[in-house]
N, C-alpha and C positions, 0 to 999 in steps of 0.2 A: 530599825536595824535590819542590815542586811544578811538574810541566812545563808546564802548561797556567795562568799566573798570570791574576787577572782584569784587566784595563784599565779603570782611572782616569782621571778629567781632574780633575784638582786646581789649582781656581784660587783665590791665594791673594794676600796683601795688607795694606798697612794701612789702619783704619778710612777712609770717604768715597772711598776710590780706584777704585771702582765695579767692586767686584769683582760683585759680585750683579748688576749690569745687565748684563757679561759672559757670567756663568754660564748667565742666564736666554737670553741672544740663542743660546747655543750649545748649550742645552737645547733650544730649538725648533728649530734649524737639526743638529742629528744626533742627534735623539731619545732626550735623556736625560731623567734625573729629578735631582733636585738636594738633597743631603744637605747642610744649614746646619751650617758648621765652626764656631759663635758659640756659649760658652759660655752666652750669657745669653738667647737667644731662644729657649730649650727651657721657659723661663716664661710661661705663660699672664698676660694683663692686663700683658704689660712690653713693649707695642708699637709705642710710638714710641720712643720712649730707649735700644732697640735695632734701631731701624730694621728691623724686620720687612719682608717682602716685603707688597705689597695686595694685597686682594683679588682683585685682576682678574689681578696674578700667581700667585698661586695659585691659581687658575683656569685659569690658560694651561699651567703646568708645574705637575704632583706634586712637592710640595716635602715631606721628612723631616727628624724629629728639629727638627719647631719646636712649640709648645704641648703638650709632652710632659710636663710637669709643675707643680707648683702654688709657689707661692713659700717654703714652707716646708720643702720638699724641700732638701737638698743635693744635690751632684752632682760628679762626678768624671772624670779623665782614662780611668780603667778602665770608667766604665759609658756614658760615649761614645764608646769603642772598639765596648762588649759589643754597645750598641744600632745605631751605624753598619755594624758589617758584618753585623747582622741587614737592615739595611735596602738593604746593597748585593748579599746575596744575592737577596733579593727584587725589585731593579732586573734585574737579572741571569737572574733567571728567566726575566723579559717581556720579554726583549729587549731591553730598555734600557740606555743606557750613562750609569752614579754620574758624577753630577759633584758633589765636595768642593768648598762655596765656603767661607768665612768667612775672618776674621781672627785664631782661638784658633792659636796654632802648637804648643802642648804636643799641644793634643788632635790636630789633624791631623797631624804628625810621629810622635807613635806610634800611629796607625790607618793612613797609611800605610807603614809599617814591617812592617806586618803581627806586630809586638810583641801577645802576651796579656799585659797588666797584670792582678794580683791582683783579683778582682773581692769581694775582702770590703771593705766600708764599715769605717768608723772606730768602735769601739767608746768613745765617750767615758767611758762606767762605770768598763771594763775598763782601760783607757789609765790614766784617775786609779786606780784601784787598785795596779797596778804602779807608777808614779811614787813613790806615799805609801810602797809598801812599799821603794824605789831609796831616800829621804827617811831611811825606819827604820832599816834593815840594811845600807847602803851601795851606789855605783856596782857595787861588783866582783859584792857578794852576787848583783844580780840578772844579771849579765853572766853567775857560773857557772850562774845556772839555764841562759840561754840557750845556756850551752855545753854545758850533759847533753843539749840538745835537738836541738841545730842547730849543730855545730862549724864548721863553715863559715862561717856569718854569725857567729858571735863572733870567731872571728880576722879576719874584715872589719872589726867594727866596733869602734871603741875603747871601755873600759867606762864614759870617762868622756861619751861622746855617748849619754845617756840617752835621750831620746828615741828614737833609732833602734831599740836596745837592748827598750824596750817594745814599738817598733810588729811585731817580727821574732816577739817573744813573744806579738804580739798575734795575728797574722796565723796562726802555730798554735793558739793557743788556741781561737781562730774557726772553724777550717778541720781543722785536724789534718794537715794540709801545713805542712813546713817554710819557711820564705822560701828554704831553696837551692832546692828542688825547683820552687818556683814561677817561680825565675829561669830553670831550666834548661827549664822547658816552655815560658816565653817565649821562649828563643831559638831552641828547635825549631820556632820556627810562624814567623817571618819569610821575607819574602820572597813572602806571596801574592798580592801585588799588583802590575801594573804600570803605576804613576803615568808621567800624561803631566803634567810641573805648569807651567803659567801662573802668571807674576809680574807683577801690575800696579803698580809702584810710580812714584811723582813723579818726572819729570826736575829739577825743583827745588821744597825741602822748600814754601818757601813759598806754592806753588800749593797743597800740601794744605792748610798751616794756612788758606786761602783756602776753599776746600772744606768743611773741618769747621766753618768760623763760619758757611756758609752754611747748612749742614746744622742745625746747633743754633738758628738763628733759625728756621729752619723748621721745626724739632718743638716750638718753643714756638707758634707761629702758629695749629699745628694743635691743639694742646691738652697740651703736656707736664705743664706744671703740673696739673690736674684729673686726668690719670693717675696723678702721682706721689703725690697728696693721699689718691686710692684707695685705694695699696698701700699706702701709711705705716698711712693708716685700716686694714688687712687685719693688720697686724704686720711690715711688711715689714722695718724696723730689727732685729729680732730675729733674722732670719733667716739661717742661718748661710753661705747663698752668693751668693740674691738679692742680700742687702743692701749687698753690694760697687759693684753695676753703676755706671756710668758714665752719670751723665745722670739716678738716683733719688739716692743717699747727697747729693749737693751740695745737697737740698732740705731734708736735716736741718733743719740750723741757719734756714733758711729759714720752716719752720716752728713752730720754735721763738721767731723772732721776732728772731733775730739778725742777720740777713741780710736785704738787698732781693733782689727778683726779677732787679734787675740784675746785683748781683752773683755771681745764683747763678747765671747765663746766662755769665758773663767765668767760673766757675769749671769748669762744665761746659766752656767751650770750650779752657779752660787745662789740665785734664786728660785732655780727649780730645788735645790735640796731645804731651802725655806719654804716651800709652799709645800713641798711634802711634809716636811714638821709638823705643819700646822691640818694637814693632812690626817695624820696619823693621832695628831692630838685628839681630832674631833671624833673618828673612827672607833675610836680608843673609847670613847666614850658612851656609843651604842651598844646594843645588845648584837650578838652574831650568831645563827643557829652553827655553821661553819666556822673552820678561820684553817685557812693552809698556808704555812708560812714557805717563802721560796730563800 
């Protein structure tokens, strides 16, 4: 165990509740640097529709872990663990004190946990391969391979949850570590952190939905549209984590012709106030040293 744990400020939240304008005043005011908790702002050219910080704030504060990759990229809970605490040692060097903002809670819940997730990517080949052959030779067949291999995650997992069943096979195949062994090294490394965490959430929900419709008229004002038309032009549809985001996919159909600009404005605004929900559920659900409601 570690005696000497590093100190966090983790301010966290759901979408428009201005956690970022927080992070940022308490970044200049006890000299921190600011690690972006947002799944989707690690995409270069996706900078209004995830409200990226400006210019002039990234200029004011070092800000990590935002245009770190290209849209075709995937991206995962394990490799913005690997890359946040490369970035919080390097705050940490300079004297600086990480401050976690964002809104992903998967990702920030296990980085601050100080939890190692399996850092192998998802082999799509390999995955369908096993499957076809679960398909051929049955549940059980491939359940005993996993149990010459790995007895422990087979009597975890049941033979008829295939899926799990490949990904355990896959992650040795990858690696040459078992999924026990990988479990057991994550729970050896917890605990290196000590999060101070700020909870900014609504005294009532409907100030935020107040909030999010203002925000989404104002990233069309400034140009969402023309950005979105970009990355569709780039393949952004195709792509297997970009193409999720919130505030690009409602342009699909838009561009296809099915849709007016209005309604893709009432649809963006309709699912940012569901993802806040779900937000807020999970938020809800952590402990908070903090919590200032706006």
């Amino acid at each position: 165990m570690l005696m000497n744990k590093i100190p966090l400020l983790v301010v966290v939240g759901p979408t428009a509740s201005g956690k970022s304008a927080y992070a940022l005043e308490k970044a200049l005011s006890l000299g921190g640097e600011i690690i972006s908790g947002d799944s989707m702002q690690i995409y270069r050219g996706m900078d209004i529709g995830t409200a990226k910080p400006t210019a002039a704030e990234l200029d004011s504060v070092r800000h990590h872990l935002i245009d770190i990759a290209d849209i075709e990229e995937s991206f995962s809970a394990a490799k913005f663990v690997s890359l946040a605490a490369e970035a919080i040692e390097d705050i940490v060097s300079r004297g600086k004190l990480p401050i976690i903002a964002g809104g992903t809670g998967l990702y920030i819940d296990t980085l601050i946990s100080g939890t190692t997730l399996s850092a192998t990517e998802d082999d799509p080949v390999l995955r369908e391969q096993l499957l076809r052959e679960a398909e051929e030779f049955g549940a059980v067949a491939l359940h005993e391979k996993l149990k010459s291999i790995d007895p422990d995650a087979a009597e975890a997992i049941h033979p008829n949850n295939i899926k799990r069943v490949a990904r355990a096979l896959e992650i040795y195949y990858k690696t040459g570590v078992t999924k026990t062994e990988l479990d057991k090294k994550s729970k050896q490394n917890e605990g290196i952190y000590a999060p101070h965490t700020v909870y900014i959430m609504p005294k009532e929900r409907e100030t935020l939905y107040e909030r999010i419709d203002k925000r989404v008229q104002t990233m069309f004002d400034i140009g969402l549209e023309k950005e979105a038309k970009a990355l569709v032009k780039r393949g952004l549809r195709d792509t297997p984590t970009a193409s999720q985001a919130i505030g690009y996919k409602e342009f699909y159909p838009y561009f296809d012709g099915f849709l007016s600009l209005d309604e893709v404005k009432d649809a963006i605004c309709l699912n940012t106030r569901h993802y806040a929900k779900r937000q807020l559920t999970w938020f809800n659900r952590k402990p908070a040293d903090e919590i200032i409601y706006i």
